[in-house]
VOGU-3710 file (C-alpha; in Angstrom, 3 decimals, decimal comma):
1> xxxxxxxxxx> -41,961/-125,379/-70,277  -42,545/-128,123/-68,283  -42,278/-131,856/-69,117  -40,139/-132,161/-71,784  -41,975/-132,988/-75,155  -41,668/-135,498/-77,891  -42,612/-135,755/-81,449  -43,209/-138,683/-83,870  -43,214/-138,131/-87,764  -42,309/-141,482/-88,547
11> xxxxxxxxxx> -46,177/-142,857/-88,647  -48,850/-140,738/-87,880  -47,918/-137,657/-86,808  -47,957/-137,063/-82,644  -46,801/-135,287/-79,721  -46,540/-136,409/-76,460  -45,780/-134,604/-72,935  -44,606/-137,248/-71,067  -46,255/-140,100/-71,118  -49,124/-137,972/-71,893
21> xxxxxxxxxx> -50,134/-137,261/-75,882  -51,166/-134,498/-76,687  -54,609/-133,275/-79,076  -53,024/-131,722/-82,071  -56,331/-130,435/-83,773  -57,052/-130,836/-87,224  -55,511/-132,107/-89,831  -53,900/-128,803/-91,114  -52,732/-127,618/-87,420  -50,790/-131,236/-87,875
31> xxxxxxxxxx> -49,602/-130,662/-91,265  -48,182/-127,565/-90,295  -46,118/-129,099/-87,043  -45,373/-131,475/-89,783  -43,939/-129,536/-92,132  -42,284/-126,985/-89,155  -40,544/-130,530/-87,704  -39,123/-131,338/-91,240  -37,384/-128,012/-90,975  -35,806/-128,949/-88,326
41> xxxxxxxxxx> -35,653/-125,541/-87,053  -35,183/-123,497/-90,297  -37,829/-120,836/-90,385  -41,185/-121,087/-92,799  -42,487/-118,273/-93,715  -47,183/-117,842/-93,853  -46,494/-117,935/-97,684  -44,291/-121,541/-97,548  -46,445/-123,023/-95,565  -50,024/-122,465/-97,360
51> xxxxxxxxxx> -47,769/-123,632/-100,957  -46,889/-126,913/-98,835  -50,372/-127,451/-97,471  -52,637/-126,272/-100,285  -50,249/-125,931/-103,502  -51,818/-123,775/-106,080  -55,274/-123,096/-105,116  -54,986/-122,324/-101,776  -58,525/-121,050/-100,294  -59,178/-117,292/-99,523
61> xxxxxxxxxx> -57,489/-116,286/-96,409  -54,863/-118,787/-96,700  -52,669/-116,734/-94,657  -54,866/-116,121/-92,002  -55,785/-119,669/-91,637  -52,282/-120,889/-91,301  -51,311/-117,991/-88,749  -54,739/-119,478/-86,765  -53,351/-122,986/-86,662  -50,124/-121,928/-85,701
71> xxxxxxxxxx> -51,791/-119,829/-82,459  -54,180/-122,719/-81,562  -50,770/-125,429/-81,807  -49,267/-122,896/-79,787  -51,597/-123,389/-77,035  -51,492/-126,970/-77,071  -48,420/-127,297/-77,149  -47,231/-125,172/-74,257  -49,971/-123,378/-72,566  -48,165/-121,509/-69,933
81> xxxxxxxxxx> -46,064/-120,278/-72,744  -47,693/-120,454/-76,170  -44,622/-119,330/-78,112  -41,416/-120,851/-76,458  -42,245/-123,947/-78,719  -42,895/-122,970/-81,947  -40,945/-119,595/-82,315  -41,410/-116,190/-84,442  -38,306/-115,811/-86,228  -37,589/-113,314/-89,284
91> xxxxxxxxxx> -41,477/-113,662/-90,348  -41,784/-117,263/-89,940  -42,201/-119,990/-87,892  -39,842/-122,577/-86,621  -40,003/-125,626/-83,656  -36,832/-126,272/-82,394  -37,444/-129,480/-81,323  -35,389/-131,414/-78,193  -36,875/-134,939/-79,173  -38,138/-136,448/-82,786
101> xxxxxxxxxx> -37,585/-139,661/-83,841  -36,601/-138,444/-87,187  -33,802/-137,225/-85,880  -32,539/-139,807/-83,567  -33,178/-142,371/-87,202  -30,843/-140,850/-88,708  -28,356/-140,508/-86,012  -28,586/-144,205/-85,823  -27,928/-144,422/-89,632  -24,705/-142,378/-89,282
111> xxxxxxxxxx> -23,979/-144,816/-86,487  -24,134/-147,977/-89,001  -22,181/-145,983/-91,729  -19,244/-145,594/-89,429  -19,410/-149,402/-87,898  -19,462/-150,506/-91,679  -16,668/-148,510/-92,481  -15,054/-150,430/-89,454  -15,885/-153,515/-90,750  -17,966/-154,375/-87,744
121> xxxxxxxxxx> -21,211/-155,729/-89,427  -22,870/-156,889/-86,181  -22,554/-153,438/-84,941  -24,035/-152,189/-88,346  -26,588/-154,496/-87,727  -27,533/-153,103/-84,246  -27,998/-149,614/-85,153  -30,060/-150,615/-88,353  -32,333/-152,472/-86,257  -32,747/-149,442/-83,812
131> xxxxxxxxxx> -33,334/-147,116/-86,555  -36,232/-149,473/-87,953  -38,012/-149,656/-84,284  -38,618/-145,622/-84,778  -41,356/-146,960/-87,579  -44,758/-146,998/-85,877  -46,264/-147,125/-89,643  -46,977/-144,767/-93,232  -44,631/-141,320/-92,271  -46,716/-138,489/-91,839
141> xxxxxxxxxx> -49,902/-140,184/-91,501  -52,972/-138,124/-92,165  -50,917/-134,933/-93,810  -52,311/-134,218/-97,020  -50,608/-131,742/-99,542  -47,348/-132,440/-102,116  -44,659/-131,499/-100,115  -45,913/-133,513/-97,173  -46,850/-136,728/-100,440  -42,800/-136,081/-101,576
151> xxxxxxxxxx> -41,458/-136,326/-97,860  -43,472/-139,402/-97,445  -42,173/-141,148/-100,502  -38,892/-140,318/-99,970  -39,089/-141,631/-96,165  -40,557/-144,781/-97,284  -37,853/-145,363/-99,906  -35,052/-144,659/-97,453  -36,876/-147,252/-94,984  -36,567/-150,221/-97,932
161> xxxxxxxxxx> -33,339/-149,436/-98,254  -32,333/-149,333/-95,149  -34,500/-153,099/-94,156  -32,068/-154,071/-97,364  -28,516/-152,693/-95,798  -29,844/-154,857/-92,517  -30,170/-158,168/-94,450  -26,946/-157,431/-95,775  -25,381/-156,530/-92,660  -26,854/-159,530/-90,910
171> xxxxxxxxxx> -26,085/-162,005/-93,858  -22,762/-160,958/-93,334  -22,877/-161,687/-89,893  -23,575/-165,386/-90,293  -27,616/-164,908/-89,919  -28,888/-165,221/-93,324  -32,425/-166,876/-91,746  -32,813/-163,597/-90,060  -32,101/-161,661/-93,234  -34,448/-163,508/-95,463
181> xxxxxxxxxx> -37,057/-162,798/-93,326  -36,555/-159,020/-93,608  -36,304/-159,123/-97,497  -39,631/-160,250/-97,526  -41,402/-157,546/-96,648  -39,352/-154,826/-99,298  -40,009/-157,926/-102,290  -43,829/-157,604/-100,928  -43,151/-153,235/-101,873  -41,400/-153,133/-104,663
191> xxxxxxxxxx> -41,466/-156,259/-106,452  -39,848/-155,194/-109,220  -36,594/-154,021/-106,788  -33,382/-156,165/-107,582  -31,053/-155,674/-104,720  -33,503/-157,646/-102,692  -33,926/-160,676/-105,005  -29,996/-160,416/-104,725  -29,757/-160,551/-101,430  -32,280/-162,997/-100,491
201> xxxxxxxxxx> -30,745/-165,322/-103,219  -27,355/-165,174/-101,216  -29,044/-165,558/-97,643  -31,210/-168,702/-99,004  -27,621/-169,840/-100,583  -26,081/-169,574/-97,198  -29,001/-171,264/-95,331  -28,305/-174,393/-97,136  -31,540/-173,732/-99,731  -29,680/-173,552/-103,446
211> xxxxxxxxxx> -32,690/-174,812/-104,883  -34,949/-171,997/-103,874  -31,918/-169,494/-104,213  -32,465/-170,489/-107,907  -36,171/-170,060/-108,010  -35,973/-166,447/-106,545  -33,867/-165,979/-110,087  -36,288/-167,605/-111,884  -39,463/-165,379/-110,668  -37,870/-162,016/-111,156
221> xxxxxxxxxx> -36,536/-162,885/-114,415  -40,541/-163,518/-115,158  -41,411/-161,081/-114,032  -39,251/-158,651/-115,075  -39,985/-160,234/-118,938  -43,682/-159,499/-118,080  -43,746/-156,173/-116,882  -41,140/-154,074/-118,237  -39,655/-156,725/-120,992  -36,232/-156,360/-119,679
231> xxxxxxxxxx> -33,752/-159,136/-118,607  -32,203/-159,301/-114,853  -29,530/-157,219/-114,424  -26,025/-157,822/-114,146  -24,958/-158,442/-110,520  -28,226/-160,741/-110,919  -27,163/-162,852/-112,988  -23,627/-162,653/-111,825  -25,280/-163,789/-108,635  -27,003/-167,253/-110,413
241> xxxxxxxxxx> -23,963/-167,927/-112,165  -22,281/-168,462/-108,889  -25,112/-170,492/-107,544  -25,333/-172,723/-110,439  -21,566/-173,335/-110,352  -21,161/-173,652/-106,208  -18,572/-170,985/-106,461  -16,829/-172,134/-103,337  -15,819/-168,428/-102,727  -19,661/-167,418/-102,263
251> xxxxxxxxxx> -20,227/-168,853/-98,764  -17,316/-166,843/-97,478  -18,071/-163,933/-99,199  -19,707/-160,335/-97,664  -22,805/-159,619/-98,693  -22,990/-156,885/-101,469  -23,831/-154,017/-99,623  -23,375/-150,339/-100,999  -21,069/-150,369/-104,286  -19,105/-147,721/-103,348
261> xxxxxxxxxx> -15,122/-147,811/-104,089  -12,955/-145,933/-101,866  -12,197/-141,957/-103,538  -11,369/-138,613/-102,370  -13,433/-136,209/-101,205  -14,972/-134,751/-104,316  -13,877/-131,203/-105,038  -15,840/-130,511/-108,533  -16,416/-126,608/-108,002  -15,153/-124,865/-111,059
271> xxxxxxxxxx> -12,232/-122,330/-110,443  -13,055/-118,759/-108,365  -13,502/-115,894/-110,856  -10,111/-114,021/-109,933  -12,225/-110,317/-111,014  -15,637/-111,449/-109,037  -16,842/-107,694/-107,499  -19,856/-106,849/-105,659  -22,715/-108,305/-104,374  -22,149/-108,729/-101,062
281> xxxxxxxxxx> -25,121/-108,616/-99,104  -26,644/-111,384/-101,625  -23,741/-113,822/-101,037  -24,386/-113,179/-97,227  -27,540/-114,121/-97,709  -27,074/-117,271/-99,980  -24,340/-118,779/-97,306  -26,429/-117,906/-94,298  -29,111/-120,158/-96,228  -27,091/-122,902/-97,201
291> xxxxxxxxxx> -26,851/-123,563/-93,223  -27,501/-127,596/-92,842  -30,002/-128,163/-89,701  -31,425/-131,393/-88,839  -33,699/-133,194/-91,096  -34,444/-130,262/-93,653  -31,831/-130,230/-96,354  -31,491/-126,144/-97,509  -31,752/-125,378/-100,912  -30,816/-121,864/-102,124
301> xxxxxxxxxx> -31,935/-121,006/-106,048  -30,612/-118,414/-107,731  -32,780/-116,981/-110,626  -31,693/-114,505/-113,421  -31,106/-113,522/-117,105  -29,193/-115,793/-119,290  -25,641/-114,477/-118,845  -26,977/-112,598/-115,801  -23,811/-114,222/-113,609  -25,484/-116,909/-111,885
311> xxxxxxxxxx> -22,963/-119,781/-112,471  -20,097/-117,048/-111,572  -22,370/-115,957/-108,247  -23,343/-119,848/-107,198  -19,277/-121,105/-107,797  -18,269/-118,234/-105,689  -19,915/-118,657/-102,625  -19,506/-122,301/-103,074  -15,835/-121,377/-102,628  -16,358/-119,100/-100,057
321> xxxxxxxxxx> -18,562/-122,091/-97,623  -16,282/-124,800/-99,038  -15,281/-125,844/-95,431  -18,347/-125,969/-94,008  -18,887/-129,143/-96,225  -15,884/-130,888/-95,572  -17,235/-134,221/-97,092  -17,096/-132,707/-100,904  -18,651/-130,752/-103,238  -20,177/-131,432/-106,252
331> xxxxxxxxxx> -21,579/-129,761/-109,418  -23,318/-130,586/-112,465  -23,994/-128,995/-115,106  -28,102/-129,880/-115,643  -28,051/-128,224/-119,409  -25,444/-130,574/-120,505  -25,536/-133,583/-118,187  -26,997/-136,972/-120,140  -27,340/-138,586/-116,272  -27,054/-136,154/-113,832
341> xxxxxxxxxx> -27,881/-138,718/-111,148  -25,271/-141,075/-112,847  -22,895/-137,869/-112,121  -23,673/-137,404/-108,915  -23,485/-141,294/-107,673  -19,925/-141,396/-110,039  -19,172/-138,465/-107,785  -19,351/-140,448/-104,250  -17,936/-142,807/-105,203  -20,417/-145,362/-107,013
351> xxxxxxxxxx> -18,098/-146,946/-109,849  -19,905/-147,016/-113,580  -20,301/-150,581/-113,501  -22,061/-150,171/-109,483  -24,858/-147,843/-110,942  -28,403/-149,762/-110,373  -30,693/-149,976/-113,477  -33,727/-148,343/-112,196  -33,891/-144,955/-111,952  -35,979/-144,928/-108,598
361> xxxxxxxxxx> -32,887/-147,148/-107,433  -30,605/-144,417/-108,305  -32,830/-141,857/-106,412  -32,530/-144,004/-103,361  -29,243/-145,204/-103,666  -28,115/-141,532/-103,716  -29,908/-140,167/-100,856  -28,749/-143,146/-98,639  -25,327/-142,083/-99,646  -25,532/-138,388/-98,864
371> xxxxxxxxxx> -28,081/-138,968/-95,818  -25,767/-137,390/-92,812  -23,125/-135,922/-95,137  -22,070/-132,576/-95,771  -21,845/-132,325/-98,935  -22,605/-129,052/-100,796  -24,485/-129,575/-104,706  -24,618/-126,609/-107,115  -27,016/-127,843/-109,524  -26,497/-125,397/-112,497
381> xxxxxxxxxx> -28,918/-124,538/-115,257  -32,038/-126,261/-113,836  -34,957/-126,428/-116,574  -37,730/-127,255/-114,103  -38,334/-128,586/-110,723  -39,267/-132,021/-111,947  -35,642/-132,049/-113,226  -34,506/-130,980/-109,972  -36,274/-132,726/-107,216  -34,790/-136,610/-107,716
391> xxxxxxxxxx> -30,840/-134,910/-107,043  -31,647/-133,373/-103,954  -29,558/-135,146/-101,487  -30,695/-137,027/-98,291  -31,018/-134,866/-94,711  -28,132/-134,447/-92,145  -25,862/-132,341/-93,143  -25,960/-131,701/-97,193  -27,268/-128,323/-98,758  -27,560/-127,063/-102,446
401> xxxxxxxxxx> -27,907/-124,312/-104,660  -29,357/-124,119/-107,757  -29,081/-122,048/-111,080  -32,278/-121,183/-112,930  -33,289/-118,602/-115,631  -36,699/-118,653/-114,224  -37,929/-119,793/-111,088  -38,948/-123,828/-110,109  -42,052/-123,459/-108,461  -43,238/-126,963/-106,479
411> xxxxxxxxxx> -39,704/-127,265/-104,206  -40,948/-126,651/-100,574  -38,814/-124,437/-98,820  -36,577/-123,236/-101,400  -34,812/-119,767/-100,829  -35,008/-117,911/-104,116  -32,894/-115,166/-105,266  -33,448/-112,905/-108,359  -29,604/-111,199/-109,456  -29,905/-108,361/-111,151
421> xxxxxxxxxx> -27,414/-106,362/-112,337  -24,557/-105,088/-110,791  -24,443/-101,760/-108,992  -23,156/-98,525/-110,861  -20,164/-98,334/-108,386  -19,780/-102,549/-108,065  -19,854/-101,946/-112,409  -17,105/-99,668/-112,331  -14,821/-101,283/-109,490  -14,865/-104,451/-112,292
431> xxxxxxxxxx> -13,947/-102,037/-115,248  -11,172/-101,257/-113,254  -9,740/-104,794/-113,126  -10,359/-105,489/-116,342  -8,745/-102,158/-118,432  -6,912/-100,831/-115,457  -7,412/-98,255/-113,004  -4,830/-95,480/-114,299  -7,122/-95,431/-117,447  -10,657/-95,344/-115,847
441> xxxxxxxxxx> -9,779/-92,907/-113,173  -9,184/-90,117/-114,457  -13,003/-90,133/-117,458  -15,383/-91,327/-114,178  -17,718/-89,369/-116,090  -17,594/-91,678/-119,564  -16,258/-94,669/-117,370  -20,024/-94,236/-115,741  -21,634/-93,465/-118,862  -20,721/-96,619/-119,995
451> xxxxxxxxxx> -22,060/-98,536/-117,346  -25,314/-96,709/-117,654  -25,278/-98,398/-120,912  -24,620/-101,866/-119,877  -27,475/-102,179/-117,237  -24,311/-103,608/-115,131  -25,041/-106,974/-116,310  -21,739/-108,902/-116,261  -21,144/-110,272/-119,280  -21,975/-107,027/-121,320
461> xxxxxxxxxx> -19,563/-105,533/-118,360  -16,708/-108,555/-119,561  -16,787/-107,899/-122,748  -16,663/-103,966/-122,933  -13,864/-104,199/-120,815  -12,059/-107,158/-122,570  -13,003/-104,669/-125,842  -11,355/-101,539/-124,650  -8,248/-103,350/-122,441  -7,293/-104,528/-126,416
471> xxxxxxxxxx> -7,574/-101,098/-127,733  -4,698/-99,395/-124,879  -4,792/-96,025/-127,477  -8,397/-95,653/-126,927  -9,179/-93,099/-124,429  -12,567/-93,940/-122,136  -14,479/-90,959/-124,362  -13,383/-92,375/-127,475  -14,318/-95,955/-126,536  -17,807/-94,402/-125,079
481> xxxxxxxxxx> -18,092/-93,462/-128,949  -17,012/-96,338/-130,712  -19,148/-99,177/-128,467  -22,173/-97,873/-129,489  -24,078/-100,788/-131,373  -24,547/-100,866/-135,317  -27,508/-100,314/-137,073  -30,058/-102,933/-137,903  -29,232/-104,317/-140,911  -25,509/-102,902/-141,026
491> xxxxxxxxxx> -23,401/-105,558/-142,532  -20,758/-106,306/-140,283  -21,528/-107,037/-136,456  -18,510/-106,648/-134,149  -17,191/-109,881/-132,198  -18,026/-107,993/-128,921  -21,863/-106,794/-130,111  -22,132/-111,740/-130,992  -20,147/-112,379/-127,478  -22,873/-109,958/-125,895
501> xxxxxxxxxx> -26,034/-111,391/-127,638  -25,121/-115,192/-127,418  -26,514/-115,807/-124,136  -29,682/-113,517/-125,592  -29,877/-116,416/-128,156  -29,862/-118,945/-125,832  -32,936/-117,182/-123,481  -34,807/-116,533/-126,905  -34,528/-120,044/-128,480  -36,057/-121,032/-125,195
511> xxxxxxxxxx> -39,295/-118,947/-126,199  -42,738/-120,171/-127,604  -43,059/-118,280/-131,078  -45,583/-116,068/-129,401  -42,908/-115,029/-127,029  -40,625/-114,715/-129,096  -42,430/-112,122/-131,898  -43,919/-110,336/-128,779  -39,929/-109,964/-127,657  -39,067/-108,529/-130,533
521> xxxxxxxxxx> -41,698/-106,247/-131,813  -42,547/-104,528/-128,712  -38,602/-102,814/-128,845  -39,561/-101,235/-132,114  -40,882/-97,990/-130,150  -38,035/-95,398/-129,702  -38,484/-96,000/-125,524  -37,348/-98,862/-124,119  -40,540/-99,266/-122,232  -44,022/-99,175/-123,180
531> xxxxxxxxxx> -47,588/-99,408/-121,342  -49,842/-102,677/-121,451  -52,201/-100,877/-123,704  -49,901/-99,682/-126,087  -48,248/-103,193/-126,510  -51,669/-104,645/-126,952  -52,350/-102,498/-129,710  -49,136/-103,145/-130,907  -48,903/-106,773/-131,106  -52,583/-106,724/-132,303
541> xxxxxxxxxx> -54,091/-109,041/-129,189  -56,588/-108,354/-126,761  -55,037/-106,870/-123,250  -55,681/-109,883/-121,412  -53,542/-112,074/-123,624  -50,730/-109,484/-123,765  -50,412/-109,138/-120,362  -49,857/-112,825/-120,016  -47,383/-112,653/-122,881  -45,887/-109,407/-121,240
551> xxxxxxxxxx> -45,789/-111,407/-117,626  -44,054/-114,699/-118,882  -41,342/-112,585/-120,250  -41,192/-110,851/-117,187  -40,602/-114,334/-115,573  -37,561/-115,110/-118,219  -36,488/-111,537/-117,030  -36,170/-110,152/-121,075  -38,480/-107,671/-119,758  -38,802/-105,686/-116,009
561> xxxxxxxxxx> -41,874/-104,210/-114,412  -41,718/-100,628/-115,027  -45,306/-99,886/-112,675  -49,107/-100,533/-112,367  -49,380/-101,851/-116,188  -46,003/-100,500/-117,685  -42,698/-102,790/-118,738  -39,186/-101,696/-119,358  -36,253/-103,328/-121,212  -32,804/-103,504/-119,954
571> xxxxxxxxxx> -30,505/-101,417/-122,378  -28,743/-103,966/-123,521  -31,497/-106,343/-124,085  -33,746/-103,510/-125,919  -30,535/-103,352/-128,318  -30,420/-106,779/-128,781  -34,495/-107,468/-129,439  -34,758/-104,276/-132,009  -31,867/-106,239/-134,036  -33,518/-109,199/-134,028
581> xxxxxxxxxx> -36,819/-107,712/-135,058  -35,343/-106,841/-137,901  -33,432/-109,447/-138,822  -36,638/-112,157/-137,802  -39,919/-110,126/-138,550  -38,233/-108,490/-141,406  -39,675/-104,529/-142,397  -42,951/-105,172/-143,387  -43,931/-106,656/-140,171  -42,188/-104,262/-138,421
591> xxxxxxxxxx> -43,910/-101,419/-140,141  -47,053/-102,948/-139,662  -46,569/-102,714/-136,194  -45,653/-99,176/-135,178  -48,460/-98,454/-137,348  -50,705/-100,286/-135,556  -48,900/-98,463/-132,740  -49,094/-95,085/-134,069  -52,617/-95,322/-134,386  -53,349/-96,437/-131,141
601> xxxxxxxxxx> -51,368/-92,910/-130,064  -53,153/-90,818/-132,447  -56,544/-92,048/-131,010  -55,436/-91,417/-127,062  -53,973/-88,332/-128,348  -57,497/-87,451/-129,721  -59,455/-88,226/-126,394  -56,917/-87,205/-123,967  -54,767/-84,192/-125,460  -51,349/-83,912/-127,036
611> xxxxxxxxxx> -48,817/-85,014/-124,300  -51,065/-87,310/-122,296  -48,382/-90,309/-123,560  -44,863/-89,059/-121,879  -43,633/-88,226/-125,329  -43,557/-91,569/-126,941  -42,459/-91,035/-129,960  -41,896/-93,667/-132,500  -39,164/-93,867/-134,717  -38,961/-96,852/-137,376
621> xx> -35,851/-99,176/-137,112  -36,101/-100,489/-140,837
//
C-alpha cells in the first residue's frame, strides 16, 4: 500500500499520504469516507449510506451513485490497489483505518479519565490539552446530510465539554489564569451553559479577582431571567454564596469536575427467562452486532408485535454478552421512564442532586461519561427515534439494543431485526417445559395442532401452556378442544383468552381511529386474509388509501404480507380483531361491511366466473 495514510475528521474532512494530501473528489465521495471512518470499520451497506447522505429523497440511482464514489475513492486512495483500503465485506463497505485523529482523541480522553481517577490533575491536564490540538476546526467540514449534521453536533458538544474538564483540571492544578482563558471561548458557544460560569467564577476567585467572580454571577443570572425566565441553578448559587462569605475552604478546594460518586458496576438487566427456547441464529446475529469498534457505537433494534418477545429476546442476549461489557449494563424501560436520561446518569453514577438542569447538559454529560466505556444499554419500548437518539452513549467501547413495535427510521447505522414467531419445533420444545414432556410426547399430533394455532408467538405459547400445566387431567386432545376461543359476544371470556389479548390492547390503543376500524373490520371475512381490492371495497375507501391503511398496519405487524396486493392475519391476532369488531363496531356496522364485501364478490364473480376468488366465503360474526 505504500506510505502509510492518515485521516482527519475533526475539521474538514482530509487524507493525507505522507506529507502529501490527497484529492478526495466531491463532496459526496467525502461524505461517504466520512461516514465509512465513523464506522470505524463496521460495514455500511449501498442502502445505509444513500439514508445518511440523502435521507428520504434520495435521487434516482442512489445506489449506483454511491457504489461510483466508492470506486473513484478507491482509486485515490490506493491506486496500485483500489480495494485494500476501503474493503467489500458482507455487501458493504468498510475502511479500516491505521491513523484518524478521532481515534487517537479519544484515546487521549481515556488517558485523562484514568489520571483523574489517580488524582493526578496535571496529568489530566496534559492529555486534555493533546486531545484539543486534534481540532483543526467545525468536524466534518463540508459533509452535508443528517447523520453527518448529528455526528457534528455531538462532536462539538463533547469538545465544550471537554475545554470545560481542562479548566477544571488546570484550576485544580494551581493555574486558574490559564483556565479562565479557556472558559471563554465555551461562554462565547453556549452562553446559556452553567458549568462554565461555575468554573470561571472559581478560577477568577483563585486569581485574586472576587469582584469579577461576582459579576460573572450577576450576568448569567440576567441572562438566564431574560431568556428562559429561570433562576441560576444550585451549585451556582452555592458557588456565590461561598464567594460572598470568603469561605476559607474555597481556595483549597478541587475544582468541581464530573459529579460522579463512587458505585458499582451497574448490573440492571432483568433476570434470564429460565424456559427461553429457540432462536438461535437471530441471537447470533444480534451479539455479533453488538461488537464495539472504534468510534461507531453499534446499535442493534429489535422490532416486533406487542407481546411478540422482544424484551425476553433483548434481556437474553444481554445475558449471554454480559462480559464483553465489563463496565455495566444498563436498561430502561422507555414506556415507563419519566427521565430516562436522569436513569441512565443515576445509573453511572451521577447522584440526584449532581444531575445538570439543561437537558442538552444531560446529553453531554452522559456521553462524556460513557465515551471509552463498555457499557451495554437495552433501551426497551422505544416510541420513536427522536426518543431514542439523546441516550445513545458516547464511542469507545459502549453498544445498545433497542426494543420497538415498529421500526425508528432516522438512526444511521442501526441493525434492525423483525422477530416473528417461533418455529413449529422451537413452539413445541417450550410446551414441553412448561406442561411437561411425559404429557406432550406421546399427542405430537394435537401438541402441533396447537401450535399451528398459536402462530408460535410466545405469549399465546405462555399462556396455553400455563392453561393446560393447571388442568394435569386434561389430555393434549381434550385441551386442543377446550382452548378454542368463545364466540363474539359470549358472556364470559376466559382469564387465558384477557392474558392473550392484553398486549393486543396495548398495540391497538396505539392506533389512529382509521387504523383501528380498518383492524377490526377487515377480520370479519371467514379467511384470515383478504386481497387489497376486496378490503377496499370493504372498508368503503378508494384502493390507494387502503393500501396505506393496509401498509401502516403492516408496519405495527397486526397484519403480514400475504403477496403482490394480498394481507394475512396471524391466527391469534385474526381471533382477537373479529372480537373486537364486535364488541367496538357493534352488528350493524359489521353487517354493513361484509355486505359491502359481498357485493364486491358477486360483481367479480359476474365478470370473472364462479371460483375466480379462492373460495372466499363470508360468514357473519354477529
Amino acid at each position: 500500500m505504500g506510505e502509510q495514510l492518515r485521516f482527519e475528521l475533526l475539521g474538514p474532512v482530509r487524507a493525507w499520504r505522507g506529507d502529501v494530501e490527497i484529492d478526495l473528489g466531491s463532496p459526496q465521495q467525502r461524505a461517504i469516507l466520512a461516514i465509512l471512518l465513523l464506522q470505524a470499520g463496521t460495514p455500511a451497506s449501498a442502502d445505509q449510506l444513500v439514508t445518511a447522505i440523502w435521507g428520504g429523497a434520495p435521487p434516482p440511482a442512489a445506489i449506483g451513485m454511491v457504489r461510483s464514489y466508492v470506486s473513484r475513492l478507491r482509486r485515490v486512495l490506493d491506486p496500485g490497489h483500489p480495494a485494500a483500503v476501503i474493503e467489500s465485506v458482507g455487501g458493504g463497505y468498510a475502511v479500516r483505518a491505521e491513523e484518524l485523529d478521532l481515534t487517537e482523541f479519544q484515546r487521549q480522553l481515556g488517558v485523562a479519565r484514568e489520571a483523574r481517577r489517580a488524582g493526578d490533575a496535571p496529568a489530566a491536564a496534559t492529555a486534555l490539552r493533546t486531545a484539543l490540538d486534534l481540532w483543526h476546526g467545525t468536524p466534518l467540514a463540508g459533509v452535508n446530510g443528517e447523520y453527518a449534521e448529528f455526528e457534528r453536533t455531538r462532536l462539538g458538544q463533547l469538545r465544550l465539554t471537554v475545554i470545560e474538564d481542562l479548566a477544571a483540571a488546570d484550576i485544580e492544578s494551581g493555574r486558574p489564569v490559564e483556565a479562565a482563558a479557556e472558559l471563554a471561548e465555551v461562554i462565547a458557544e453556549q452562553p446559556l451553559r452553567e458549568r462554565p460560569r461555575e468554573l470561571l467564577m472559581l478560577a477568577l476567585y483563585r486569581s485574586g479577582r472576587q469582584a469579577d467572580a461576582l459579576a460573572v454571577f450577576g450576568e448569567v443570572q440576567r441572562l438566564l431571567a431574560d431568556e428562559l425566565g429561570l433562576d441560576p441553578g444550585p451549585d451556582l448559587r452555592e458557588m456565590q454564596r461561598r464567594i460572598l462569605v470568603s469561605d476559607p475552604a474555597l481556595a483549597a478546594t478541587a475544582a468541581p469536575t464530573l459529579a460522579v460518586t463512587p458505585s458499582r458496576i451497574p448490573a440492571q438487566l432483568p433476570p434470564d427467562l429460565p424456559d427461553f427456547v429457540g432462536r438461535d441464529e437471530t441471537k447470533s446475529r444480534m451479539a455479533d452486532a453488538l461488537t464495539p469498534s472504534g468510534a461507531s457505537v453499534p446499535v442493534v433494534g429489535v422490532e416486533g408485535l406487542a407481546g411478540i418477545g422482544k424484551t425476553t429476546l433483548a434481556v437474553h442476549v444481554g445475558h449471554v454478552v454480559a462480559a464483553s461489557f465489563p463496565d455495566g449494563q444498563l436498561f430502561v424501560d422507555l414506556g415507563a421512564a419519566g427521565e430516562p436520561l436522569a436513569e441512565l446518569l443515576r445509573g453511572v453514577g451521577v447522584p440526584y442532586a449532581g444531575l445538570p438542569e439543561s437537558f442538552s447538559e444531560r446529553v453531554a454529560l452522559w456521553r462524556t461519561l460513557t465515551t471509552g466505556r463498555r457499557l451495554l444499554v437495552v433501551l426497551d419500548d422505544a416510541r420513536d427515534t427522536e426518543q431514542v437518539r439523546p441516550l445513545l452513549p458516547g464511542p469507545g467501547g459502549s453498544a445498545v439494543m433497542i426494543t420497538a413495535r415498529q421500526r425508528l427510521y432516522g438512526l444511521a447505522y442501526a441493525h434492525w431485526l423483525k422477530l416473528g414467531g417461533l418455529s413449529e419445533d422451537d413452539s413445541v420444545a417450550l410446551l414441553e417445559r412448561l406442561i411437561g414432556v411425559e404429557r406432550v410426547r406421546p399427542e405430537q399430533a394435537d401438541i402441533r395442532e396447537i401450535v399451528r394455532n398459536t402462530a408460535g408467538l410466545p405469549q399465546v405459547l405462555q399462556v396455553v401452556g400455563a392453561r393446560v400445566a393447571a388442568r394435569p387431567g386434561w389430555s393434549i386432545a381434550e385441551a386442543r378442544q377446550r382452548l378454542a376461543r368463545p364466540e363474539p359476544g359470549s358472556p364470559v371470556l376466559p382469564p387465558d383468552c384477557a392474558a392473550i389479548d392484553r398486549p393486543y390492547t396495548s398495540a391497538m390503543e396505539q392506533l389512529s381511529p382509521a387504523q383501528a376500524m380498518a383492524f377490526r373490520l377487515l377480520s370479519l371475512a371467514d379467511r384470515p386474509d383478504v386481497s387489497l381490492a376486496a378490503a377496499s371495497a370493504l372498508l368503503d375507501l378508494p384502493p390507494g388509501d387502503t393500501s396505506a391503511l393496509l401498509e401502516s398496519l403492516v408496519d405495527m405487524h397486526l397484519l403480514e404480507p400475504g403477496g403482490p396486493d394480498r394481507y394475512y392475519y396471524q391466527e391469534p391476532l385474526w381471533n382477537f380483531a373479529r372480537s373486537r369488531a364486535f364488541a367496538d363496531d357493534g352488528p350493524e356496522a359489521s353487517q354493513a361491511a361484509l355486505t359491502r364485501l359481498a357485493r364486491f364478490y358477486s360483481a367479480e364473480e359476474a365478470r370473472f366466473g364462479a371460483g375466480h376468488h379462492f373460495n372466499e366465503r363470508l360468514r357473519l360474526q354477529i
